[in-house]
LUMFIVEX-77070 format. One record per residue (C-alpha): residue in three letters; z, x, y. Coordinates in steps of 0.02 Angstrom, whole numbers, padded with zeros to 5 digits, always signed. Each point is the difference from the previous one (the first is absolute). Example, Ala and Ser with C-alpha at 12.3 -4.5 7.8 and 13.67 -1.06 7.14 Angstrom:
2
ALA+00390+00615-00225 SER-00033+00069+00172 
END
This chain:
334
UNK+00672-01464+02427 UNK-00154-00042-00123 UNK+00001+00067-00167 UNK-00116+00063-00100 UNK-00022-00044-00193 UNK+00098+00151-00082 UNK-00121+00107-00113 UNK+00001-00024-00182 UNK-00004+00164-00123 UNK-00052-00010-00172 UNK+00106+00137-00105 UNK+00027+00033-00199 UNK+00184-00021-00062 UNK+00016+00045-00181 UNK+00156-00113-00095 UNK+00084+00086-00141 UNK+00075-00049-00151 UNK+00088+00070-00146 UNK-00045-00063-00197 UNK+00119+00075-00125 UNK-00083-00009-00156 UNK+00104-00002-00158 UNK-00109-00035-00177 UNK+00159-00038-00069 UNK-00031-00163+00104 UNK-00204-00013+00003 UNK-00065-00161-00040 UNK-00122+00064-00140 UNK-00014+00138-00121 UNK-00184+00022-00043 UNK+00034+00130-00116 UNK+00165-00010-00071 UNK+00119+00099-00018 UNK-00094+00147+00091 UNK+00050-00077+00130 UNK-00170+00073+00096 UNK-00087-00168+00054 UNK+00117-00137+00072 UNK-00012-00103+00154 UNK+00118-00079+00108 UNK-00025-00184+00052 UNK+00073-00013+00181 UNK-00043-00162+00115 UNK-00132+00061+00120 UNK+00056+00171+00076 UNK-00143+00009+00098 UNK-00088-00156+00086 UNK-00176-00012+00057 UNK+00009+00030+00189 UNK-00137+00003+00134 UNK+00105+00129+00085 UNK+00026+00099-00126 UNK-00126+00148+00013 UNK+00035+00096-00162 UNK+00149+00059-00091 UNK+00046+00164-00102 UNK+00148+00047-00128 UNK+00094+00159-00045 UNK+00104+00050-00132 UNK+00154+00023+00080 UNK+00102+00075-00161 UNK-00019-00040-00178 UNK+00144+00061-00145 UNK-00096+00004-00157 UNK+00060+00075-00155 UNK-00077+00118-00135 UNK+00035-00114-00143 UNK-00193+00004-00052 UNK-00065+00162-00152 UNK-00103+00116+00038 UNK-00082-00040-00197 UNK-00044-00181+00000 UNK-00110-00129-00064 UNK-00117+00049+00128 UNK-00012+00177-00064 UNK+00069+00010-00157 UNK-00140-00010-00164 UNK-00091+00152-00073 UNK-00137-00073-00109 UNK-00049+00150-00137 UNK-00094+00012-00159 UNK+00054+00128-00131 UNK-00104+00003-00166 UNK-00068-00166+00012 UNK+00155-00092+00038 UNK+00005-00066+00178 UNK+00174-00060+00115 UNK+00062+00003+00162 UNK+00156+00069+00013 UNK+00107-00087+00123 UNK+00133+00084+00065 UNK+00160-00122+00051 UNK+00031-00033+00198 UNK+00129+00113+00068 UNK+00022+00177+00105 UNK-00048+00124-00072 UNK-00029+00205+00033 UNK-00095+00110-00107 UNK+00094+00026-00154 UNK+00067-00181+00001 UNK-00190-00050+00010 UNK-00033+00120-00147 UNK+00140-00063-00105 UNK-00055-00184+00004 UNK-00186+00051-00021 UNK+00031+00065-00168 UNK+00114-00132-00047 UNK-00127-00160+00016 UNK-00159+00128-00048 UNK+00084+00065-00151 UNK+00045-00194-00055 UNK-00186-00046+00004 UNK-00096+00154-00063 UNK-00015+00072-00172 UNK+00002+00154+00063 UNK+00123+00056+00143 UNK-00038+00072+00165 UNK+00067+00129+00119 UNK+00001-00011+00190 UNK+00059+00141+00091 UNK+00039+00044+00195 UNK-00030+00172+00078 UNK+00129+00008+00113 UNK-00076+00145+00111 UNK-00187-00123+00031 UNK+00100-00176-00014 UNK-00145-00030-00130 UNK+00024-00079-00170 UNK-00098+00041-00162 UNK-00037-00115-00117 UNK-00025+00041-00214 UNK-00001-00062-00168 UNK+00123+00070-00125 UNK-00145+00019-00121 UNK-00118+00124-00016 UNK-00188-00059+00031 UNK+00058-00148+00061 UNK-00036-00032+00201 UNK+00064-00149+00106 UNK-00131-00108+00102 UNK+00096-00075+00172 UNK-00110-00156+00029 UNK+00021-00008+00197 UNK-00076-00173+00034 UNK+00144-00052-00090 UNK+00139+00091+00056 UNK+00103-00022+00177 UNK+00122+00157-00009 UNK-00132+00102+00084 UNK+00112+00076+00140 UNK+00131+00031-00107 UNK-00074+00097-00124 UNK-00126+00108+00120 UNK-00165-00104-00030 UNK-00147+00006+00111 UNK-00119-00123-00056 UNK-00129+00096+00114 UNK-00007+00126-00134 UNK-00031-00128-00133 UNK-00173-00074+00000 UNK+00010-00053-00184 UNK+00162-00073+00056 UNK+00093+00111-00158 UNK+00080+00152+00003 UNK+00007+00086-00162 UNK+00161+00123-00063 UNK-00031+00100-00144 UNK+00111+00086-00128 UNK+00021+00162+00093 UNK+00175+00075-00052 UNK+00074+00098+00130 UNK-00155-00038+00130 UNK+00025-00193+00012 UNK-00123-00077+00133 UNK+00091-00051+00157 UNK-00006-00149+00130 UNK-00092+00009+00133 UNK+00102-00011+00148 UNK+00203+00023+00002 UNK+00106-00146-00049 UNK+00041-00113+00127 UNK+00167-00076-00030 UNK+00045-00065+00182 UNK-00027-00160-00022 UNK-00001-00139+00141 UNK-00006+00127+00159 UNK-00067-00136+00132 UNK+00020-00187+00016 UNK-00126-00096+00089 UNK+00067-00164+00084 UNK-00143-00136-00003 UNK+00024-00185+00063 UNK-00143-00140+00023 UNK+00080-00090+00123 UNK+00034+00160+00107 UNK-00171+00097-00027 UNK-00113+00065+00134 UNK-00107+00155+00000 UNK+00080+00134-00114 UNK-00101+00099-00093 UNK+00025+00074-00182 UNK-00096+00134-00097 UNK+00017-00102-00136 UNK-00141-00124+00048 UNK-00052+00090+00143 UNK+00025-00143+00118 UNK+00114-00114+00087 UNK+00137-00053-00111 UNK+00160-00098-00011 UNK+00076+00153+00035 UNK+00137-00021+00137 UNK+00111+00164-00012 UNK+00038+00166-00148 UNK+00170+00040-00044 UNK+00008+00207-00069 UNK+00135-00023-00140 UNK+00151+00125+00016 UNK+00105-00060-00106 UNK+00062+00096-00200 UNK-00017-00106-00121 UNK+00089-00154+00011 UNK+00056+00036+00172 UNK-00058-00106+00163 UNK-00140+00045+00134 UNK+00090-00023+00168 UNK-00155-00047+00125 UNK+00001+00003+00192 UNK-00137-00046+00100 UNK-00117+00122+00082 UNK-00022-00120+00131 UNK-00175-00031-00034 UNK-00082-00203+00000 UNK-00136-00080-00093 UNK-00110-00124+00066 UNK+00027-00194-00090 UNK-00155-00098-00011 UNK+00085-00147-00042 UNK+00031-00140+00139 UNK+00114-00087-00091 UNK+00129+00051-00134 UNK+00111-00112-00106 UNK+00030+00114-00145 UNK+00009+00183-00023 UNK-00058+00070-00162 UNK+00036+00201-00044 UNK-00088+00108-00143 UNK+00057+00157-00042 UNK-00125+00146-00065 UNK+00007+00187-00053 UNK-00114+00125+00059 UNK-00128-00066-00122 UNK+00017-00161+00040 UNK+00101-00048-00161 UNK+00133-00141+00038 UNK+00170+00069-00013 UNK+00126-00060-00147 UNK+00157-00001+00086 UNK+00073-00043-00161 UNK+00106-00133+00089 UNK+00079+00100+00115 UNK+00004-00089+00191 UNK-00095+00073+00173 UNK+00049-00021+00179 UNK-00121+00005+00120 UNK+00036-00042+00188 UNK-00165-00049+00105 UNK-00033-00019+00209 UNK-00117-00135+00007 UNK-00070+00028+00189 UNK-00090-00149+00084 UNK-00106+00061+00173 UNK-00004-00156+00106 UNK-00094-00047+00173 UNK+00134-00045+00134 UNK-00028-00053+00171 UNK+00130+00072+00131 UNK-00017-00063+00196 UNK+00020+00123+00148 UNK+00122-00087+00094 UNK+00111+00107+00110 UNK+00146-00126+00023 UNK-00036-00037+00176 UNK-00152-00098-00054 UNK+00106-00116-00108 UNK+00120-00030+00141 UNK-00127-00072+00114 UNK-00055-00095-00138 UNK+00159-00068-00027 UNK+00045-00068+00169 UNK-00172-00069+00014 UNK+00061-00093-00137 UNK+00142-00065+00073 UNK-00083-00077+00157 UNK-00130-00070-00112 UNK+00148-00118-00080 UNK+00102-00019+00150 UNK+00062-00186+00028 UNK-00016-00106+00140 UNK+00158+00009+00098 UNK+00064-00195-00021 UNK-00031+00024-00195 UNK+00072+00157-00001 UNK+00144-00047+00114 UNK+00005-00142-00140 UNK+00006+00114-00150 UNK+00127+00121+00089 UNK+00117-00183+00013 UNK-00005-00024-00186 UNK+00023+00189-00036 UNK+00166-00011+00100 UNK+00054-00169-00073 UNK-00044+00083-00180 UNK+00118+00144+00031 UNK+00136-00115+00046 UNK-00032-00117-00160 UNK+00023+00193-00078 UNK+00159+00032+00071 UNK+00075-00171+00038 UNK+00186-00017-00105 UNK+00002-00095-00150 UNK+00058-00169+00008 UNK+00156-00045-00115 UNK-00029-00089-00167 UNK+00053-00162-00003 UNK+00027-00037-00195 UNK+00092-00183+00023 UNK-00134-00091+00026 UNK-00040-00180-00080 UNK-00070+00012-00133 UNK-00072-00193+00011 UNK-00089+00059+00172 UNK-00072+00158-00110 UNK-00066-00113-00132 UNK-00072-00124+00129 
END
């Protein structure tokens, strides 16, 4: 029976693996205790392969916890000018609602100011109001230096001087613009450099380092419990020998953890050519006892080798001869 040469089929196996990611344990904190920028130095993960055709990640969970303010250095200064005197009142990092918010506004305004100030929240718009205690006197809010925007209401849009002016008004105090906005951090964007591909963020309007968003659900100082929606970004890195992770709010502010430790767990997927034959088991058997007659002896040698065979098996099994321990010990030396 002739055989023919069994086909060869190319397919694409993809190899898993898990990376539990700790920043308790990353190799370098690039911003300190925020704990928002670290990478993890781990001996080549992924080699360069020629068989490798691409590979693509997902967040499989992540356990991250709401130790980060929603009033923070990223959000917290309210530069004003009041009768020629000119501060920025900075409010200290922390959570805070509305009438915490007020409390510590009139605190650190009232310690700079000769004259004090009043801000008040409508509870019915969300909107605060914003006055001096002293008649005839008005309060400029200098927006290009101030960051607590969102919080206090402020669209900028509004603003082409870039001031907004509130004027001794009692009992008609000039409002905010917009309602307050105390939530805070409400989605996490996971970036890496070593894992990017194609992501896109409005941010920039283009691709990014942007590898997966977590929606925060956790109270304050709780934990965001994350399971994966099952969905894969592309990696357009060949080769990866260290993983590096930033974490970013919805405005693309790092996070200050404050110290506090995140979990992530990631499924690193690698798609890889394989070649898989055809054959159908008979094919191999042929091929097999061809084999055999190819490497048959000649029947004196073999005869020959089947001798020593038996005479090995009987060396195997032959009984052991006694010790003899008397001998002399003059013939031993000699």
């Amino acid at each position: 029976m002739t055989s023919q040469p069994a086909p060869i089929e190319e397919h694409v196996i993809t190899e898993s693996r898990l990376i539990s990611l700790n920043s308790k344990y990353a190799t370098d904190f690039f911003n300190g205790d925020k704990k928002s920028s670290v990478s993890f130095d781990f001996n080549a993960i992924v080699r360069k392969d020629s068989r490798i055709l691409y590979h693509t990640i997902a967040i499989q969970s992540a356990e991250i916890p709401a130790s980060y303010y929603n009033v923070n250095e990223t959000n917290n200064t309210i530069n004003l000018t009041e009768a020629a005197q000119t501060f920025s009142v900075v409010i200290p990092p922390g959570n805070y609602d509305a009438n915490s918010f007020i409390a510590a506004f009139i605190l650190a305004h009232n310690a700079l100011f000769t004259n004090d100030a009043t801000l008040s929240f409508n509870a019915t718009t969300g909107k605060f109001a914003l006055m001096s205690d002293v008649n005839a006197v008005a309060i400029v809010m200098n927006l290009l230096n101030t960051t607590a925007q969102t919080l206090l209401g402020v669209n900028n849009d509004l603003h082409p001087t870039n001031t907004i002016n509130f004027p001794y008004n009692a009992g008609n105090p000039t409002f905010m613009d917009r309602p307050a906005n105390f939530l805070g951090v409400v989605k996490i964007k996971v970036s890496s450099n070593a894992l990017a591909g194609d992501n896109y963020d409005s941010v920039s309007l283009n691709t990014s380092t942007l590898i997966d968003t977590i929606s925060t659900s956790a109270t304050t100082f709780g934990l965001t419990i994350y399971n994966s929606l099952g969905r894969e970004s592309f990696v357009k890195a060949k080769r990866i020998d260290e993983i590096d992770i930033q974490l970013h709010d919805q405005d693309d502010n790092d996070i200050n953890f404050n110290g506090a430790d995140w979990n992530f767990t990631i499924i690193l997927n690698s798609h890889r050519k394989q070649m898989f034959s055809n054959d159908d088991g008979v094919i191999n058997f042929d091929k097999l006892e061809a084999f055999k007659e190819a490497v048959e002896k000649p029947d004196p040698l073999k005869k020959e080798l089947e001798g020593l065979e038996v005479q090995e098996v009987k060396e195997v099994f032959r009984e052991p001869e006694p010790i003899i321990d008397d001998f002399d010990d003059d013939v031993l030396l000699n």
